[in-house]
Each structure stands twice: as structure tokens, then as C-alpha cells.
C-alpha positions in Angstrom: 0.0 0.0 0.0 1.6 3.4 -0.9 2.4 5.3 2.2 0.3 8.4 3.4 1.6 12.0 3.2 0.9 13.0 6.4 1.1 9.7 8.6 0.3 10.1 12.5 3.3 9.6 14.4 3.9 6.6 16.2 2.2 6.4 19.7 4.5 6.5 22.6 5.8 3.6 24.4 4.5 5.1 27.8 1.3 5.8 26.5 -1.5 3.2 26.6 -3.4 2.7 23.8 -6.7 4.2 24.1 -9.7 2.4 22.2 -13.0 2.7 21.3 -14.9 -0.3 20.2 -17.9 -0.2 17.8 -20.4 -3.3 17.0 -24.2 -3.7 17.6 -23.6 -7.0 19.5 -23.0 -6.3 23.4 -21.5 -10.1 24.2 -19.0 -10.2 21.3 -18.1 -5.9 21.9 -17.8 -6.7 25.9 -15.8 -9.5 25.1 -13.5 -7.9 22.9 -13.5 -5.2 25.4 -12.6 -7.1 28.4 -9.8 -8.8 26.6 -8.1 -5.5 25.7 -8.5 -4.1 28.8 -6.5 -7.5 30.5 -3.8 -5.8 28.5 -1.4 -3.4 30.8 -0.5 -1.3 27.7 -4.2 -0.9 26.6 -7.7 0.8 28.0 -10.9 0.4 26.4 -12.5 4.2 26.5 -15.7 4.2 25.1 -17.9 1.3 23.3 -21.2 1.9 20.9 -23.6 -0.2 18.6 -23.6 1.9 15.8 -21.8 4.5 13.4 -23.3 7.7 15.1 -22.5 6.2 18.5 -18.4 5.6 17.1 -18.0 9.2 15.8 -19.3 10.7 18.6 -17.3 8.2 21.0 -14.3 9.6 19.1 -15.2 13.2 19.1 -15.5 12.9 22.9 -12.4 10.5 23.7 -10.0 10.7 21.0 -8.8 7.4 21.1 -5.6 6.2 19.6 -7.2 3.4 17.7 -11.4 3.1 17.0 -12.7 -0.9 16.1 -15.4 -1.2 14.0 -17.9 -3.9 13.1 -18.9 -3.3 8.8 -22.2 -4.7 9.6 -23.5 -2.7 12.3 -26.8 0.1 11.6 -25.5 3.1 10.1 -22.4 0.9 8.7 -18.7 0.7 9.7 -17.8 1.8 6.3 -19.3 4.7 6.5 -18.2 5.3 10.4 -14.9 5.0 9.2 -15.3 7.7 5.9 -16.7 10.5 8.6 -13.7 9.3 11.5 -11.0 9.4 8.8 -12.5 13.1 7.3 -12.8 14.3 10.8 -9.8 12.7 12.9 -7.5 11.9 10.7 -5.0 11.0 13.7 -7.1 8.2 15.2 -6.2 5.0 13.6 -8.7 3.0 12.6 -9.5 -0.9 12.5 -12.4 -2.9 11.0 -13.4 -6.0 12.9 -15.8 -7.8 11.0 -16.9 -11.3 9.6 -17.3 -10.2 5.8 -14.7 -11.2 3.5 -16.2 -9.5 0.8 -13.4 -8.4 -1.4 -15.6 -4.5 -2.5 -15.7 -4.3 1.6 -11.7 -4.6 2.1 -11.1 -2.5 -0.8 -14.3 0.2 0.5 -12.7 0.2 4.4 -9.1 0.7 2.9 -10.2 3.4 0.8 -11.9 5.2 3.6 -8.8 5.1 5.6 -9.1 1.8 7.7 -5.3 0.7 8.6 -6.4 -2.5 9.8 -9.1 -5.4 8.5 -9.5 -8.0 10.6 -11.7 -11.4 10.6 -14.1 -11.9 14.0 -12.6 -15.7 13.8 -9.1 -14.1 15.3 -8.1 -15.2 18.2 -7.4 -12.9 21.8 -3.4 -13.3 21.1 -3.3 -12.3 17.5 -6.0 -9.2 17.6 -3.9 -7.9 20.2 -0.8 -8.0 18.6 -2.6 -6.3 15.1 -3.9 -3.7 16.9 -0.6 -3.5 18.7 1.2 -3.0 15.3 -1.7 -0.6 13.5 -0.9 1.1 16.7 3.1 1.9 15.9 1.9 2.9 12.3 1.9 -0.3 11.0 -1.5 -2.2 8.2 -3.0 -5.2 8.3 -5.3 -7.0 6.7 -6.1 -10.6 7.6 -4.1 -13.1 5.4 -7.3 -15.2 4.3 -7.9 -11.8 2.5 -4.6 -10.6 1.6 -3.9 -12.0 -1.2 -7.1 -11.5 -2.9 -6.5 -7.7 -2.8 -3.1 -7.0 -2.8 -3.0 -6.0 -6.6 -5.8 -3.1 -6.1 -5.0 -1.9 -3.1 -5.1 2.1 -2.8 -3.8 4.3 0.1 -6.5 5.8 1.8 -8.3 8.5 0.0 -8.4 12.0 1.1 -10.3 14.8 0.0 -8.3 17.5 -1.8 -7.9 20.7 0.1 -10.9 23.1 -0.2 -11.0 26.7 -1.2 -11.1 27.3 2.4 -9.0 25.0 4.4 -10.6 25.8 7.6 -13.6 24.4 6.5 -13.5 20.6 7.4 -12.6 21.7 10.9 -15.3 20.5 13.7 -16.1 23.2 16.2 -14.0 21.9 18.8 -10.7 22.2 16.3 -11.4 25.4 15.6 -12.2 26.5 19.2 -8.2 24.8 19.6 -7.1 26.6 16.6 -8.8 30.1 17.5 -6.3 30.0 21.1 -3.2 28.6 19.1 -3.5 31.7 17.3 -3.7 33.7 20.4 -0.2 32.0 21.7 -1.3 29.7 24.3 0.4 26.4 24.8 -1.1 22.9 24.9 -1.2 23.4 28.6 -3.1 26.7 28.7 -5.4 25.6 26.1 -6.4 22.4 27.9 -7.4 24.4 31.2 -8.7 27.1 28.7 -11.5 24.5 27.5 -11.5 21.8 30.6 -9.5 19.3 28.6 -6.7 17.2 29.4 -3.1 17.8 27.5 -3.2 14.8 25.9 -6.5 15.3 24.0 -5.1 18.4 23.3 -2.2 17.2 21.8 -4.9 14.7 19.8 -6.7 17.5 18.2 -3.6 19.3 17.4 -2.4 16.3 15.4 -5.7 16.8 13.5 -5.6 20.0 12.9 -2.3 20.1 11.4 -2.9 16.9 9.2 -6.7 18.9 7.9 -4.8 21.9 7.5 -1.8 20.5 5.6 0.9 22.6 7.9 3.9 21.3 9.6 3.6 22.9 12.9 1.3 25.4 15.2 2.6 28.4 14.2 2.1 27.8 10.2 -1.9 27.2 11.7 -1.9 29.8 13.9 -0.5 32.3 10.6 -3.3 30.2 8.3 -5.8 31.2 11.0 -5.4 34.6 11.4 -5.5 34.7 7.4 -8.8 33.5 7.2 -10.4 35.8 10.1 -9.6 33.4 13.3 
């Protein structure tokens, strides 16, 4: 798969990996869940039964990594296109028992880094999710081959006359202090947030915006009347 332009940065080694879990079935979702959560460098943050649920679980946690089932109402798929548009930093993983070929190649396109089969087992989901984790892809080998000839990188959208337009309101609420000068740290007591999410919807921003750093978005701001 040809690489991304603007890949997230690995997640640090100190950090645990935040997740959110999506799928409509409670036993197999709080099974997954209480597996991952066994796991000292992982925490399950938020869990849903259906697309809405999984972007707004991401909106309010802004998890490292987001699972989510293909099948479930309002469909992953689509879950995935409006996570990827919106949080382009949180990786994301489909978990799901269709090995339709047009539904590997649909989740890739969307910007799923990971496509794996409910038949898994505990050991190997948590090392894929592990690896999508450091910045790594994966799609189950049962599939693999089947696709690896039209495989795409992720589509993005091209950037829009105005590239402060595919911010939520919470980015630009982030963006509108960045521009004033306040840190990371100011802006997280600013708006009742913690650093680290923060430091999330920075990685956002930047990756929407197409800059290198906060003071390119904080000059792109004040441009365009922020």
C-alpha cells in the first residue's frame, strides 16, 4: 500500500493505547473489550452499537485506535469515511466477519489501517492492533492476497478553497487559542481538557490543515479571520 503524506506519528511507548470499540452485539463488543483491557499497555475508553455512537465516541475521547464492526446500523464503512474526514489522527481498525473483497477494498479506501476477521483469536488481535498502533497495516491473510494487486492508500479529499472548513467546532475552538499564543497546557485548562487530547486535536488540525507545525496554523488562521 503506498504510504500516506501525512502519517500520525507513532504512539509513545508510555502511553496506553486508548480504544474505542464499535459493533451492535454487546457479548461479542464486551468480550473484545474485556480482553483488551486484560492488557497493561491498553484501555478500552468508550464502546457503541452503531456509526453515530463511534463518531461521537471519538469526538469525545480521541482514542488512539477506533474498532469497528462493517455490519453494524448506520455501517462501519461509513463510520470509518466521517472518523478518517474528521480525525485523521485516530487510527482506525475494522473488525468484522465479511470477506467481501468490494468491503476490504471500501474500508481501505476510507482510511481503515487495519481489516480483521471476528474468527481471530485474543493473542493475535492484540498484537494487530498493537502493530496498527506503531503505524503499521494489516489485513487478515485469508484476505490478503485476494486484494493485494488493487489496493489504494487511503483517499483523502483535496484541500478546499477554504482549508478551515473541514474543521469541527471543537478544532477550531483549539485553533482560534493557538493563534492567540497559548500552549497545549493553557489551552487544555482554557477549554477543561486534558493535555493529551489536546495534543490529539492538534495532530488533527495540522494533518486537515496541511501545515507542519502550530505556528504555520496559527499564521493560516489569522488569514482567514480566526
Amino acid at each position: 500500500m503506498t504510504a500516506e503524506t501525512h502519517r500520525p506519528p507513532p504512539i509513545g511507548a508510555e502511553d496506553p493505547i486508548r480504544i474505542v470499540i464499535a459493533d451492535d452485539h454487546p457479548l461479542f463488543r464486551g468480550g473484545v473489550a474485556l480482553t483488551l483491557d486484560e492488557e497493561p499497555d491498553m484501555q478500552v475508553v468508550g464502546q457503541g452499537g452503531d456509526a453515530d455512537e463511534a463518531v461521537a465516541l471519538v469526538e469525545r475521547h480521541m482514542p488512539d485506535l477506533v474498532c469497528l464492526d462493517i455490519s453494524m446500523p448506520g455501517g462501519g464503512i461509513a463510520a470509518a469515511q466521517r472518523i478518517s474526514a474528521q480525525f485523521p489522527a485516530v487510527r482506525i481498525v475494522m473488525l468484522t466477519v465479511s470477506e467481501a473483497d468490494e468491503d476490504v477494498l471500501c474500508a481501505l479506501k476510507v482510511g481503515a489501517r487495519g481489516y480483521v476477521l471476528k474468527g481471530v483469536g485474543a493473542t493475535e488481535l492484540v498484537s494487530v492492533l498493537r502493530g496498527v498502533a506503531r503505524g503499521a497495516s494489516y489485513v487478515s491473510p485469508a484476505l490478503a492476497a485476494r486484494v493485494l494487486s488493487t489496493m489504494q492508500a487511503p483517499l483523502r479529499g483535496g484541500v478546499a478553497d477554504d482549508p478551515l472548513a473541514d474543521l469541527t467546532h471543537r478544532e477550531e475552538q483549539i485553533l482560534r487559542l493557538v493563534a492567540t499564543g497559548l500552549s497545549n497546557k493553557e489551552i487544555g485548562r482554557e477549554l477543561d481538557l486534558q493535555e493529551k487530547t489536546i495534543k490529539h486535536y492538534m495532530t488533527n488540525i495540522l494533518q486537515k490543515l496541511q501545515v507542519r507545525n502550530r505556528v504555520e496554523a496559527a499564521v493560516l488562521a489569522r488569514e482567514h479571520g480566526i
